[in-house]
C-alpha positions in Angstrom: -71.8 -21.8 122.4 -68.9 -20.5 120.0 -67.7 -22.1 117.4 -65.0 -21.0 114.4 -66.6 -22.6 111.3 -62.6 -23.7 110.0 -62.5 -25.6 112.9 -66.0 -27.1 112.9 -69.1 -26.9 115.1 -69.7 -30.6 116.6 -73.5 -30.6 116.2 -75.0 -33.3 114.5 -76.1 -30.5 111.5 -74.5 -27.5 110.2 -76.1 -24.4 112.1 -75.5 -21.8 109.6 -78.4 -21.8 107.4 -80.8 -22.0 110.2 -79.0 -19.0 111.7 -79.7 -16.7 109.0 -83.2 -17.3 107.9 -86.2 -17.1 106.8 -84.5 -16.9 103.2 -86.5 -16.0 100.1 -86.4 -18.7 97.3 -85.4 -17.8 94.0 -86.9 -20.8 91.5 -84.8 -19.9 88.9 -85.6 -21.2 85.0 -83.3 -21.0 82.1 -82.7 -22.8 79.6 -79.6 -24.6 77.8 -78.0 -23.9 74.5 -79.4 -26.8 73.1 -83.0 -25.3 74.3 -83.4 -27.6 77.2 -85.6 -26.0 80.1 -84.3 -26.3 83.6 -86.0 -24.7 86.8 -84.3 -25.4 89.9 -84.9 -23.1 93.5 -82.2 -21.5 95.3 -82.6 -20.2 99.0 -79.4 -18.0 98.4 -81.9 -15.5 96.8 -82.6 -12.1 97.0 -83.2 -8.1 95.2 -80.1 -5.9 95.5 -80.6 -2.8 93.7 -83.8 -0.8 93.0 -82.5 1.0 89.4 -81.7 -0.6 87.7 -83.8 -3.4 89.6 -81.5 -6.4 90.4 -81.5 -9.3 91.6 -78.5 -12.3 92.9 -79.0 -16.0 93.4 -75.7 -18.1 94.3 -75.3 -21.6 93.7 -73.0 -23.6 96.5 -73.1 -27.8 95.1 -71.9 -29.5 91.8 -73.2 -32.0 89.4 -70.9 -34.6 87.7 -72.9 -34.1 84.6 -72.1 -30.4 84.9 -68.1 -29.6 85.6 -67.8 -27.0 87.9 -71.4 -26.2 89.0 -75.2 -27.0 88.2 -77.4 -26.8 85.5 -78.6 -22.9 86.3 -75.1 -21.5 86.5 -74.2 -24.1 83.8 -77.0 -22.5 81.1 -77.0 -18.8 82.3 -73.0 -18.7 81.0 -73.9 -20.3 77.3 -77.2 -17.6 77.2 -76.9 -14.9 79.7 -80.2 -15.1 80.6 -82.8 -16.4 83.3 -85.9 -16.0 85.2 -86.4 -15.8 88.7 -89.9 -17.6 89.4 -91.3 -16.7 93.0 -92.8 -19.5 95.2 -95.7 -19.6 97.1 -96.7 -21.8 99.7 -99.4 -24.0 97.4 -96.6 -24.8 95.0 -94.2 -26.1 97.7 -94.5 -30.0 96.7 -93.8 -28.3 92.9 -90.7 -26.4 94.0 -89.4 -29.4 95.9 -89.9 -31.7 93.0 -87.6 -29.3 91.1 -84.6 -29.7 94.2 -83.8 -32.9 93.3 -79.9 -33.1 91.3 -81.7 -34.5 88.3 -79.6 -35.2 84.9 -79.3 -31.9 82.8 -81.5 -33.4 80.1 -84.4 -33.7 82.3 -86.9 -31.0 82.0 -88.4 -30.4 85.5 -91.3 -28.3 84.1 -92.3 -31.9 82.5 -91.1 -33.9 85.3 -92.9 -32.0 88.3 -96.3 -30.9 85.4 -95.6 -27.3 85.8 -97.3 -25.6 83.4 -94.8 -22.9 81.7 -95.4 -19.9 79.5 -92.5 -18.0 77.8 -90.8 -15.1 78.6 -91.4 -11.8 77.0 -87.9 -9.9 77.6 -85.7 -12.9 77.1 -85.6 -16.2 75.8 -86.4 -18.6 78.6 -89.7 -20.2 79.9 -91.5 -19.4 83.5 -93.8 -20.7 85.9 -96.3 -19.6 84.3 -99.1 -20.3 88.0 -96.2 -18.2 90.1 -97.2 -15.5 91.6 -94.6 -13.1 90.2 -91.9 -13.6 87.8 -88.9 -11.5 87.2 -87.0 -11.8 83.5 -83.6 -10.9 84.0 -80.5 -10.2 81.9 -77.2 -11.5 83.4 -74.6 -9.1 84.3 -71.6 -10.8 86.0 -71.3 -14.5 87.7 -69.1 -13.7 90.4 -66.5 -16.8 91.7 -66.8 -17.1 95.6 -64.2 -19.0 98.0 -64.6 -22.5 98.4 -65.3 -25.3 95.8 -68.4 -24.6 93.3 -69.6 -21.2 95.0 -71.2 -19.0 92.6 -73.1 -15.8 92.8 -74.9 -14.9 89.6 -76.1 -11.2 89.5 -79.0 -10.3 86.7 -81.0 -7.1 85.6 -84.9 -7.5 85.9 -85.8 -6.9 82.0 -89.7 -7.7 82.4 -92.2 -8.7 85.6 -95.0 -10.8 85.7 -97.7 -10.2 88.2 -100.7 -12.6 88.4 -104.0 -10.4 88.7 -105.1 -11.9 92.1 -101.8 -10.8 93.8 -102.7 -6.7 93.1 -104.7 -5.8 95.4 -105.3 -1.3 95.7 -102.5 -1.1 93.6 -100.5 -3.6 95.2 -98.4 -6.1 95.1 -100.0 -8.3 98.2 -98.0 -10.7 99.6 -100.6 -12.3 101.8 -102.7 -13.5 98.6 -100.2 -16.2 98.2 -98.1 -16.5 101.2 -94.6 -16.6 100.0 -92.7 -19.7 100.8 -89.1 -19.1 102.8 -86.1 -21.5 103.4 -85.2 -21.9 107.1 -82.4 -24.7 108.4 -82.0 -27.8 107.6 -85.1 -29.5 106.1 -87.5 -26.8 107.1 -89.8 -23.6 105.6 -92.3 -21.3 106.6 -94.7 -19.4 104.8 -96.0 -15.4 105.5 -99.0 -15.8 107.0 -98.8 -12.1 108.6 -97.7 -8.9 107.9 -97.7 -5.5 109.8 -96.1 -1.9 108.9 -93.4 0.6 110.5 -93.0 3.8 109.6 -89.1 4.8 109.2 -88.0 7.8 111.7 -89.1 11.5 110.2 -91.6 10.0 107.5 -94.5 11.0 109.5 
């Protein structure tokens, strides 16, 4: 099957985010002028740069409460700040709690009982159960095509580790098995993970 996405695919779903999975979930938190808390995930997620460390999420739907975007985009441009929040598979009924397109006056740490802590680098609260959290500074909000397509690029300013994730100096993902978007209504968790050594590393 081919099909030109201008000119439409005639399956009963879209098939483009179940082409290019499994996605990492960025639950991003931030919080409004006003000092509201929001935390909402994002499967358009994902580090970009090592140094300084970076990070992108991009945000593809509107709210009528919120003009041109949602509440995340909405609260990063009045503080240029947020927190990336990273999900494991035990928090998944959490993290879906947070999906829903709730009024920007709700507070989904309250409405899902996730407990928060806050931040140490910037003014915002965390997940304060995740298993890693990742403050970041924002450095440019970058218009995409199409209606209410936003990438938002941030600087990591401080990282959170919970204990039981370090393991011999690392950072072990299968302590917690990281939760990943696939298609339509679906995820996966990592439940394995093997090594490769690159060409001439020995």
């Amino acid at each position: 099957m081919f099909y030109r996405p201008d000119q439409g695919h005639g399956l009963p779903h879209n098939p483009f985010n179940a082409i290019v999975t499994p996605r990492p979930i960025g639950w991003i938190s931030t919080r409004g002028s006003n000092g509201q808390d929001n935390l909402a995930p994002y499967s358009f997620f994902n580090a970009v740069a090592y140094v300084p460390p970076q990070v992108m999420f991009a945000s593809t739907a509107v709210k009528p409460d919120r003009g041109d975007t949602k509440d995340s985009v909405a609260n990063i441009r009045d503080t240029g700040v947020f927190c990336v929040n990273i999900v494991e598979y035990a928090m998944r009924d959490a993290m879906n709690q947070t999906s829903g397109a709730w009024d920007k006056d709700v507070d989904e740490f309250t409405q899902a009982d996730i407990a928060r802590a806050e931040c140490d680098t910037i003014a915002c609260s965390r997940v304060a159960d995740a298993p890693a959290n990742l403050e970041c500074r924002l450095t440019q909000i970058v218009p995409l095509e199409g209606a209410a397509n936003f990438a938002v690029f941030g600087e990591v300013t401080g990282v959170h580790m919970r204990d039981d994730c370090l393991r011999d100096g690392l950072f072990d993902v299968t302590a917690f098995e990281p939760l990943a978007r696939l298609g339509y209504r679906d995820y996966t968790r990592v439940g394995e993970v093997f090594s490769l050594t690159r060409p001439g590393e020995g």
